[in-house]
C-alpha positions in Angstrom: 107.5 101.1 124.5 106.0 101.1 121.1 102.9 103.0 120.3 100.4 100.2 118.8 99.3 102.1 116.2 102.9 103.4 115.4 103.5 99.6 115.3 100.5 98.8 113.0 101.2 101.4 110.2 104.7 100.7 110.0 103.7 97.2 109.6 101.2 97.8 107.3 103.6 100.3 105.4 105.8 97.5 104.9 103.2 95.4 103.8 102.3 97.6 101.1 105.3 98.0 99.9 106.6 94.0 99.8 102.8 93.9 97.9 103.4 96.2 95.4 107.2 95.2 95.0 105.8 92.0 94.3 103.0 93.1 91.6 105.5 95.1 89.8 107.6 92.3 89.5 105.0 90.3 88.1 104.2 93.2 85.6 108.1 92.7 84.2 107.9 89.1 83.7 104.4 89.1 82.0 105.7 92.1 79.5 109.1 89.9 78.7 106.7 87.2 78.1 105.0 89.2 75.7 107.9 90.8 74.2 109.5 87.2 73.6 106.0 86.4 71.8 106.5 89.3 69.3 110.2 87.9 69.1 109.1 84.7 68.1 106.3 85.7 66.1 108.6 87.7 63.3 
């Protein structure tokens, strides 16, 4: 038996994590993007 809100936390844990994993991984790719335009722009 799993306590429900044991269940919902770990749950929402998890989706916090995959949420931010996910924003962070859009930060990188917007600052190469950026970088490559400095790149391109000397």
């Amino acid at each position: 038996e799993v306590d429900p809100i044991v269940a919902s936390f770990s749950g929402g844990a998890v989706g916090v994590i995959s949420a931010l994993m996910v924003i962070e991984i859009n930060n990188v790719e917007q600052q190469e993007k950026k970088r490559c335009k400095y790149c391109l722009g000397t």
